[in-house]
matplotlib code that plots the C-alpha trace (Angstrom):
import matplotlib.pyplot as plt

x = [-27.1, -23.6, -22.3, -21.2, -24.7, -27.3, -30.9, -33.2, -35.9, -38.8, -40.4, -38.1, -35.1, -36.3, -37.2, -34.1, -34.8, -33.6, -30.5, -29.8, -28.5, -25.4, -22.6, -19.0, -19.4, -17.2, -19.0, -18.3, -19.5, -17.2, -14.3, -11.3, -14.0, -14.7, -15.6, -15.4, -18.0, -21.2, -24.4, -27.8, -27.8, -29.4, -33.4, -34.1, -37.0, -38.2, -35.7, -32.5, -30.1, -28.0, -24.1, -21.7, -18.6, -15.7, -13.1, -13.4, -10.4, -9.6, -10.1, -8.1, -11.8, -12.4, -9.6, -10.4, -14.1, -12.1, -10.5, -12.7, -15.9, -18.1, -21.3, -22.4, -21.7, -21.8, -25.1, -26.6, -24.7, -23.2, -22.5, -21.6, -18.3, -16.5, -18.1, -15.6, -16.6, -17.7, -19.2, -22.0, -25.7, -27.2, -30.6, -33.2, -35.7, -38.2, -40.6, -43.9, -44.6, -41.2, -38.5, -35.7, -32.3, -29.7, -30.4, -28.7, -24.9, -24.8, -21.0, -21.3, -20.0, -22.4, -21.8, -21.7, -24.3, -27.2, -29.3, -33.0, -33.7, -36.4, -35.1, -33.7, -30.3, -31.3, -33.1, -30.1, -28.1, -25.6, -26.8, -23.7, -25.6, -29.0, -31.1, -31.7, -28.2, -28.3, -24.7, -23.4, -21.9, -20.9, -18.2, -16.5, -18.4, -19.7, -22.8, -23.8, -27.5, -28.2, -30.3, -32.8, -31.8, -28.6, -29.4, -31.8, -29.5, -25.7, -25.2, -23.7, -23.1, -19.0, -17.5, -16.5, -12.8, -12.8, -11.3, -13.0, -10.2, -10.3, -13.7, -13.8, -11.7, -14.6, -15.8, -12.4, -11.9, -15.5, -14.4, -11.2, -13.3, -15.6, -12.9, -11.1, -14.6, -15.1, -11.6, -12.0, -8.9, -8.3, -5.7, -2.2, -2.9, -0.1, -1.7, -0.4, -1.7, -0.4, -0.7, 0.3, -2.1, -4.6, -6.7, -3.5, -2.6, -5.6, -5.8, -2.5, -3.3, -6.9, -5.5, -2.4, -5.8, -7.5, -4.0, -2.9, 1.2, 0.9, 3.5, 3.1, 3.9, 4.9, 7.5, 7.5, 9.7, 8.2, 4.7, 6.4, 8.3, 4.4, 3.1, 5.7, 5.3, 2.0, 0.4, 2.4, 3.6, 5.9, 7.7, 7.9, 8.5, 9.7, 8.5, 11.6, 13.9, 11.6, 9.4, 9.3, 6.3, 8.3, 10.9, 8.9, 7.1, 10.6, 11.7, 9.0, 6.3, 7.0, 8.5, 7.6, 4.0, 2.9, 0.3, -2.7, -4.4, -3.7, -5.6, -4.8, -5.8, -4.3, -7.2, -4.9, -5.3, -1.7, -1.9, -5.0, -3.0, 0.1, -2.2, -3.1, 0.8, 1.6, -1.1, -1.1, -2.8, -6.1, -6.0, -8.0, -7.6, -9.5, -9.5, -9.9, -9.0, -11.6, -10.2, -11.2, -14.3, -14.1, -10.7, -9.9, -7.8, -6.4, -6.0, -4.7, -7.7, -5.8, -4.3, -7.6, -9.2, -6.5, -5.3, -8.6, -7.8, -10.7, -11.5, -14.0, -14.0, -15.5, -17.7, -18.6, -19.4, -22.5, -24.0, -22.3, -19.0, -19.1, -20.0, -17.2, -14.5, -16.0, -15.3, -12.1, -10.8, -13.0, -11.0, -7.8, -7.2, -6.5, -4.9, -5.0, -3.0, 0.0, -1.7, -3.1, 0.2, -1.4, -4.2, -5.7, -8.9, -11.5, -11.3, -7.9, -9.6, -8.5, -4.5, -5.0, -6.2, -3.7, -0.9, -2.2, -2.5, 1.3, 2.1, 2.8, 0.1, -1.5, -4.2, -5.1, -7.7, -9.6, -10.7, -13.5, -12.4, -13.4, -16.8, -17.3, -20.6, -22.3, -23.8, -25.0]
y = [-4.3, -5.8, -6.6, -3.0, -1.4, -0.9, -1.8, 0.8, 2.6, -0.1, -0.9, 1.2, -1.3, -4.1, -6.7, -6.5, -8.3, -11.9, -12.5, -8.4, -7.3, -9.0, -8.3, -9.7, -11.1, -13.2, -16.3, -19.1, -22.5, -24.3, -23.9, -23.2, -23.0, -19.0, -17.8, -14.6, -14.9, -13.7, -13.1, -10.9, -8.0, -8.1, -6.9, -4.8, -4.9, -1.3, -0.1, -1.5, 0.4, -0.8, 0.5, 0.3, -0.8, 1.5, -0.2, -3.2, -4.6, -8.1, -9.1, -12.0, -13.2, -13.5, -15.6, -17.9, -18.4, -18.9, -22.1, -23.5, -21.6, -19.7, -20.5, -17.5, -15.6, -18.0, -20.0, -20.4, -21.6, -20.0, -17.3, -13.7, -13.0, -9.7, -7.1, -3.8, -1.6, 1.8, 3.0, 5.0, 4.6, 3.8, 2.6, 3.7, 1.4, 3.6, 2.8, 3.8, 7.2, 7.6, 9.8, 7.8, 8.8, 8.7, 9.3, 8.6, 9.7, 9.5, 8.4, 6.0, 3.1, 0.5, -1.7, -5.8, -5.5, -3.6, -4.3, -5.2, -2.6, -5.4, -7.8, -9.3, -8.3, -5.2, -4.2, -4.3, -2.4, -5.6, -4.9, -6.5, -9.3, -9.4, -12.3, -10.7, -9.3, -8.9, -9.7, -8.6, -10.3, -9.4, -6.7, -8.5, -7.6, -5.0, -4.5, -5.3, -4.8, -3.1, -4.8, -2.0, -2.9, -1.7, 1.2, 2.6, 1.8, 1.4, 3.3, 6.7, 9.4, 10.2, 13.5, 14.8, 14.3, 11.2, 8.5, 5.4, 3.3, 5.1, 4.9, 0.8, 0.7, 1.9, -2.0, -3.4, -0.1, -0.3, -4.1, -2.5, 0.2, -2.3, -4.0, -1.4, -0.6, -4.3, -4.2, -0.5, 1.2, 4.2, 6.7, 5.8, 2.0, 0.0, -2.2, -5.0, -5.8, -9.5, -10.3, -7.4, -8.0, -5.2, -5.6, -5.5, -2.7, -0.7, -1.9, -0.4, 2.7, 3.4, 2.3, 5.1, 7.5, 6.5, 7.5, 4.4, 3.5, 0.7, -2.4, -4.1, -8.1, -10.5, -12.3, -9.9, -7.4, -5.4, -5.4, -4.5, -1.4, -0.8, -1.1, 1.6, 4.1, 3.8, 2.8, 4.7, 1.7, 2.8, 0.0, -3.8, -7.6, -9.7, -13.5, -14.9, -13.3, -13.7, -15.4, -16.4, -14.8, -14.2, -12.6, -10.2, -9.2, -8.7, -6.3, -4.7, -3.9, -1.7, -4.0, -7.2, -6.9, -7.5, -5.5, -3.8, -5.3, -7.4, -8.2, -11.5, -10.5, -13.7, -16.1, -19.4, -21.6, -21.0, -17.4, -16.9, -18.7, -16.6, -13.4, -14.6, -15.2, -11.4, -9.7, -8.6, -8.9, -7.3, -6.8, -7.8, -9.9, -9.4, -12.8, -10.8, -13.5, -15.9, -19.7, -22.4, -23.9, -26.7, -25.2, -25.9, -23.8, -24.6, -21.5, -22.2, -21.7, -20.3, -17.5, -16.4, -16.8, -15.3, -12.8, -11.5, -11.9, -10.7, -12.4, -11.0, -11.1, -9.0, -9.9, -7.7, -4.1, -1.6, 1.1, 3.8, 2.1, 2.3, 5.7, 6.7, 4.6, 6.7, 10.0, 8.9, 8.3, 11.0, 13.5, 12.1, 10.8, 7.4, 7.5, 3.8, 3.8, 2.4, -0.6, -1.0, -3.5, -3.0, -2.4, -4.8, -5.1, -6.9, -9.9, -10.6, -10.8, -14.8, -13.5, -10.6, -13.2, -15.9, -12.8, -11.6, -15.8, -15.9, -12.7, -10.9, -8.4, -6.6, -5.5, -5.1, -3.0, -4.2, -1.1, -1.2, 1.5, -0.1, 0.0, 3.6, 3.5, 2.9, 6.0, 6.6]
z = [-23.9, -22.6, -18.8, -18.4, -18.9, -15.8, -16.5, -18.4, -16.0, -17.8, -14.7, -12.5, -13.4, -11.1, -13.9, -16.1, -19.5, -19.4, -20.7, -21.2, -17.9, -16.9, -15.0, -14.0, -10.6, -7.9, -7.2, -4.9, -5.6, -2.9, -1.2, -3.7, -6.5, -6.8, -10.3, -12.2, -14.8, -16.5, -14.1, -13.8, -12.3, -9.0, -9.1, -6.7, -4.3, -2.5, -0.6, -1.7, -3.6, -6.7, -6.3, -9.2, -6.9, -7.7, -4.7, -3.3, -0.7, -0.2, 3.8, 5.3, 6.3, 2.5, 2.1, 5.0, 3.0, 0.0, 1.3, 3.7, 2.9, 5.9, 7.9, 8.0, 4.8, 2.5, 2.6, -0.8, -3.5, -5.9, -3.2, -4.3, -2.8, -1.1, 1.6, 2.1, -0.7, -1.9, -5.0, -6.9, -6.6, -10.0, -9.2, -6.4, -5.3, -3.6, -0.6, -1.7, 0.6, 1.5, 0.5, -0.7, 1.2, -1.6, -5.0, -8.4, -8.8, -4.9, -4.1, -0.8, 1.5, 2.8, 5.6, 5.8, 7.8, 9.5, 12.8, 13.0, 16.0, 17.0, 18.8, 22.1, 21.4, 20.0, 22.6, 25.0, 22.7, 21.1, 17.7, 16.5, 18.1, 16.1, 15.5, 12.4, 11.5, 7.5, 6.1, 2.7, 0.1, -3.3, -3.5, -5.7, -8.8, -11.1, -8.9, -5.3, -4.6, -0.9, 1.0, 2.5, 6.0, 5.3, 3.1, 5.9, 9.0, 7.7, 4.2, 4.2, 1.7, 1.2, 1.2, -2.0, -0.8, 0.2, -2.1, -3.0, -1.6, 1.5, 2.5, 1.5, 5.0, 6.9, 7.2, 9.0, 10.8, 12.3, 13.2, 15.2, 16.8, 18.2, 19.5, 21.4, 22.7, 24.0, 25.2, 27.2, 25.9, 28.5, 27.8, 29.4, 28.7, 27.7, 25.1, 23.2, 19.5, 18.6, 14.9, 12.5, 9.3, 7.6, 11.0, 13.6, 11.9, 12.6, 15.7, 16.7, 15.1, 16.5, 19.7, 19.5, 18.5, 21.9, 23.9, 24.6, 24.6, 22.2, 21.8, 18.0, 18.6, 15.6, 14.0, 10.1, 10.2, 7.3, 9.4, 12.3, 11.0, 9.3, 12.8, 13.6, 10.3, 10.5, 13.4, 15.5, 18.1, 20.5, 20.8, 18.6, 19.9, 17.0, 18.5, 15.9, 18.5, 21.3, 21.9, 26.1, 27.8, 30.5, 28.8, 26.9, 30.0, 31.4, 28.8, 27.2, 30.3, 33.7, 36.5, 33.9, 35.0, 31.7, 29.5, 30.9, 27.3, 25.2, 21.4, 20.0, 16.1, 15.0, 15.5, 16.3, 19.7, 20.7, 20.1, 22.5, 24.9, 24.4, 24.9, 28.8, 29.1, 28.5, 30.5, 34.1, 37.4, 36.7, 32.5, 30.1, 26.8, 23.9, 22.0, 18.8, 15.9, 15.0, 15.6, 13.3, 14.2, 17.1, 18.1, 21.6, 24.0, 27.9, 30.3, 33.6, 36.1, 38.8, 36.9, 35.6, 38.8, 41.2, 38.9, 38.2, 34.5, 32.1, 28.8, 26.5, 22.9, 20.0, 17.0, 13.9, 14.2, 15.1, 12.8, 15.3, 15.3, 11.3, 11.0, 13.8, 11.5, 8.1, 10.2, 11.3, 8.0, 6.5, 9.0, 7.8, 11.4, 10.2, 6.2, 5.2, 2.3, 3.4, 4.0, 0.1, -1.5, -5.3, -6.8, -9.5, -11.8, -10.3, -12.5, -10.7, -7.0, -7.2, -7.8, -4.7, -2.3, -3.0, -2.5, 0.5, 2.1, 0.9, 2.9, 0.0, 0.1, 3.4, 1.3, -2.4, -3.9, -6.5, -9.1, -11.7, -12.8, -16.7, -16.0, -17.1, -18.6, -16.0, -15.0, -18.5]

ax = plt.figure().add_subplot(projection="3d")
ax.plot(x, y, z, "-o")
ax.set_aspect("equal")
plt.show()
């Protein structure tokens, strides 16, 4: 049996033969040490699902783990690498006396993650808080095995319409809807969406979908007409021409108030600063972007204070928040392909993540598109 094959149904495919079911997989020993090579097929326990991964899309998280690893994704060493996908079921590990949900041939997208419904955090309805959150890796590969946390709480059948591409988006849209959520995006808002990458970019648009009048900031000027042809934004502020807080209050906002909200999806000290520059009396920011570890920012107190200035920030996604993003793009209310640069075999992921670090590439989908006896 070669790497393209799935395991027979000996023992309902959950003891593979040593040596006999392999796969291509993306894994990461340390940071700027991530391999494509030879590995087993993941054994399934009851309740987890085996997905042949048709799409996978390179994340700018990914490429942060890539250089400087992550401490909460990648934990054991060598890590399997990736987590926006969508594929096919091609194994079914089933719970004794229960009726498995998806079945063989089933085309779906699983979440990073899904909640424990147990705990403190769950309790109060922050399942994107769980003590027990269970995060994905792996979409980088032939395979990924779905843990059966996810496959009971966060994995969802695809319409027959719906491209494999498409649905893979589900993951960073969810991200985005949780995010407007934390942020309370009203219609009529005028909200302001700094850093223009894959994520900025659905911000702005899922923001435009919530009513709000929605300025695109950065210093690209391809993202920024993207932010415009797709995303919708009303208006742009290129920070190469300026870049004063007081200035782009002045010309982009009513009376130079400044913005009613502004997301920071940058994730850099200076940037979160900027973001309390631009807002007004009585706005919130959403420190979106995730800083480096042990980052340190200064706010001036009496702005916050007297101002009434809210900060709050977002983390992850919820089960609900993924299945709104799959219906969003399963409605065509959100069409994501402008954002896809290229697509590339899987074997390239290394190449797509360098491109989209360079700027060169927004997104990239990955395609095993080779792999086509796997449902055999």
């Amino acid at each position: 049996m070669n790497h393209h094959s799935v395991p027979d149904s000996t023992n309902n495919g959950l003891h593979p033969s040593p040596g006999t079911d392999m796969m291509k997989a993306a894994l990461f020993y340390q940071p700027n040490d991530v391999r494509y090579e030879d590995t087993p097929i993941p054994i399934l326990s009851p309740g987890e699902l085996l997905i042949k991964v048709e799409s996978a899309l390179t994340c700018g998280t990914d490429v942060k783990c890539y250089r400087r690893g992550h401490p909460l994704l990648l934990k054991h060493f060598p890590s399997p690498f990736g987590h926006e996908f969508s594929g096919v079921v091609v194994k079914v590990s089933p719970v004794a006396g229960q009726a498995p949900r998806f079945q063989v041939g089933d085309r779906v997208v699983a979440a990073n993650s899904a909640p424990c419904y147990q705990c403190f955090y769950c309790a109060k309805g922050q399942t994107n808080l769980c003590d027990h959150l269970d995060l994905l890796n792996g979409a980088y590969a032939e395979y990924i095995k779905i843990p059966a946390q996810i496959a009971q709480y966060n994995t969802y059948t695809l319409p027959e319409h719906l491209p494999f591409q498409i649905a893979a988006f589900s993951e960073p849209l969810a991200v985005c809807l949780h995010g407007l959520a934390q942020s309370n995006v009203q219609p009529g808002d005028q909200v302001a969406v700094m850093g223009l990458g894959p994520i900025g970019q659905l911000m702005v648009r899922a923001a435009k979908l919530k009513g709000a009048r929605v300025t695109a900031i950065a210093r690209t000027v391809h993202k920024l007409a993207l932010a415009q042809s797709f995303g919708g934004a009303d208006q742009v502020v290129n920070l190469s021409d300026v870049n004063d807080n007081e200035a782009i209050r002045q010309k982009f906002t009513e009376d130079g108030r400044g913005f009613d909200i502004v997301i920071e999806a940058i994730g850099k000290p200076e940037t979160w600063e900027k973001a309390v520059g631009l807002v007004r009396k009585g706005g919130t920011v959403n420190l979106f972007g995730g800083c480096p570890g042990g980052s340190q920012v200064s706010f001036d107190t009496r702005r916050l204070h007297y101002d009434e200035i809210k900060l709050v920030s977002s983390f992850h996604h919820t089960p609900t928040q993924f299945k709104a993003a799959l219906d969003l793009l399963s409605k065509g209310d959100i069409d994501p392909r402008p954002l896809i640069t290229d697509t590339l075999p899987m074997a390239q992921f290394e190449a797509a993540l360098q491109q989209v670090e360079a700027g060169q590439a927004i997104k990239i989908a990955l395609s095993n598109e080779n792999n086509l006896q796997a449902l055999s």
